[in-house]
N, C-alpha and C positions, 0 to 999 in steps of 0.2 A: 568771566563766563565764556566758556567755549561754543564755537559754531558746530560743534561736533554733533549729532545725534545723541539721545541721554540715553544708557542701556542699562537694565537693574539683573543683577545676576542673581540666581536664587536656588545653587546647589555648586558642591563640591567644584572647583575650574580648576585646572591645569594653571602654574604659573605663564607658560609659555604659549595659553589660549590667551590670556588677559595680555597679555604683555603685545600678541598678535591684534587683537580686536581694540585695544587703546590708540591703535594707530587711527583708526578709523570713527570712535566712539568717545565718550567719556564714560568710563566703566562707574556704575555701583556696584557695591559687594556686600552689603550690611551682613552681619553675623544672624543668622536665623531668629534669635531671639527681640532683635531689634527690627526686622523687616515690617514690621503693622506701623510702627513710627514709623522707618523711614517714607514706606508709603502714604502716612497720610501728609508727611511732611513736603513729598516731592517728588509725590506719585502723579501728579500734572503734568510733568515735564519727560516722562519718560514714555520713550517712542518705541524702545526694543526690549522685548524679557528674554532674557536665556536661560531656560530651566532644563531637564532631564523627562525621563519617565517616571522616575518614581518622584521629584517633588510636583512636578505636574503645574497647571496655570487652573484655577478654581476661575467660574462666572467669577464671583466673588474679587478676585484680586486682578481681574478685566476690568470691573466696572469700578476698580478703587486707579487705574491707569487709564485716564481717556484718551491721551493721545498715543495710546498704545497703536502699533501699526503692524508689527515685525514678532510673532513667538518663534526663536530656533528652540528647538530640543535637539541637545544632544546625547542621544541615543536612540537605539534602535526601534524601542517603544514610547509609546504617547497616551499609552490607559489613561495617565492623571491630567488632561490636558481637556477640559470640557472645551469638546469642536463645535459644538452645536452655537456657545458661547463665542466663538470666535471666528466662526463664519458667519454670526448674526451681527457681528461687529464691522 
């Protein structure tokens, strides 16, 4: 087990972002389809989401990460990203 940060990635990445952010993190990546397992598997433990605008952060998958701390989006918009949910956290 790493002392690193646990970060869940949850849209398209760059190899050369993961490859940057592993230095600092312990990267997840699950495959879209498997994302609802891997969260309820070891959605505890994760402190940082990285997602975009368009797959967005739902209340919903805030309140399946409690020790969430950290949402980057990368990109320019954050329509999918309930604020209201995450500044109430």
């Amino acid at each position: 087990m790493s002392d690193k940060p646990e970060a869940l990635i949850i849209f398209p990445f760059s190899q050369q972002w993961h490859a940057e952010l592993a230095e600092e993190f312990t990267i997840h990546f699950p495959p879209p389809a498997e994302l609802d397992a891997f969260v309820a598997a070891h959605g505890k433990r994760i402190t940082v989401l990285m997602t975009n605008g368009s797959s967005g952060a739902s209340a919903s998958l805030m309140d399946r990460l409690p020790a969430l701390r950290i949402i980057g989006c990368f990109s320019a918009g954050y329509e999918n990203i309930d604020l209201a949910a995450a500044e109430a956290r």
